[in-house]
C-alpha positions, -999 to 999 in steps of 0.1 A, spaced: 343 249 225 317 222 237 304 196 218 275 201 202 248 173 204 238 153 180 199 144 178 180 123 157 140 130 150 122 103 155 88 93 138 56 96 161 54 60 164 92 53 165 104 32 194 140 25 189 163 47 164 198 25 168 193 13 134 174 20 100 147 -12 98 158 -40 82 134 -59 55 115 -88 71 127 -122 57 103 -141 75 86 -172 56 44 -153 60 53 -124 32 36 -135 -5 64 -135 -28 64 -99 -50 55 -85 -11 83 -72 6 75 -68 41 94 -42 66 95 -33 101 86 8 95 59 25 102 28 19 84 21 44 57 -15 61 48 -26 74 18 -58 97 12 -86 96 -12 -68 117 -39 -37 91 -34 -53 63 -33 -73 70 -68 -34 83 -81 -25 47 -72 -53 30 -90 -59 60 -121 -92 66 -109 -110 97 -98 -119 100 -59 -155 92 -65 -145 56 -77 -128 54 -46 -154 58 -27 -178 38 -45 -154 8 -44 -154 10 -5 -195 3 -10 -195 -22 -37 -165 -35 -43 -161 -70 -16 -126 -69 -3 -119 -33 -11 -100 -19 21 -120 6 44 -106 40 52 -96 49 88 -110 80 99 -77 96 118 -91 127 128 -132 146 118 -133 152 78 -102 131 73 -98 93 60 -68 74 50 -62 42 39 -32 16 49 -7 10 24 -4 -26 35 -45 -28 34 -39 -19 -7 -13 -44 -10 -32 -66 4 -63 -60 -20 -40 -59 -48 -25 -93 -45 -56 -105 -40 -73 -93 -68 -37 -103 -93 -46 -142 -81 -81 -139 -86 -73 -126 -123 -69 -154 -145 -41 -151 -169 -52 -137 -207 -46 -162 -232 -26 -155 -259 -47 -135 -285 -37 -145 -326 -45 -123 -353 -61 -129 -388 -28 -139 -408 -11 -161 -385 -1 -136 -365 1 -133 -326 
């Protein structure tokens, strides 16, 4: 009997499949981030407002009003997405800009 082959499917944007990719250690990652060599991810509206338990409108109205809030990339006619990294991204941001809550007591001496 011959030997059958064995093949490995590679991702669209894949350029070498010797080994899975390995989590980036570099010293440039924010510390919570945890930065990889894969392929970037995209997410659609419905995801995106999944991600942030919105609806799709407040999506959309974010990427008018809301300054930093990560523009879509239109991949193909009637269809956006939106980097995962570009949500990190906006996320960390806004977690510094968020000063911390102080610490909230209750009548009684209770906190």
């Amino acid at each position: 009997m011959p030997k059958m082959k064995t093949s490995i499917q590679l991702d669209l944007f894949s350029t070498d499949n010797s080994k899975p990719a390995a989590p980036n250690t570099d010293q440039t990652c924010k510390p919570g981030v945890v930065c990889t060599l894969c392929p970037e991810t995209y997410l659609s509206d419905q995801e995106v407002a999944a991600r942030f338990s919105v609806s799709r409108a407040t999506i959309w109205r974010w990427v008018d009003k809301v300054s930093g809030f990560p523009y879509p990339i239109k991949t193909t006619p009637g269809t956006t997405r939106w980097k995962v990294s570009d949500l990190v991204r906006f996320e960390t941001i806004q977690a510094e800009k968020r000063p911390l809550q102080p610490e909230i007591k209750m009548a009684g001496g209770v906190s």
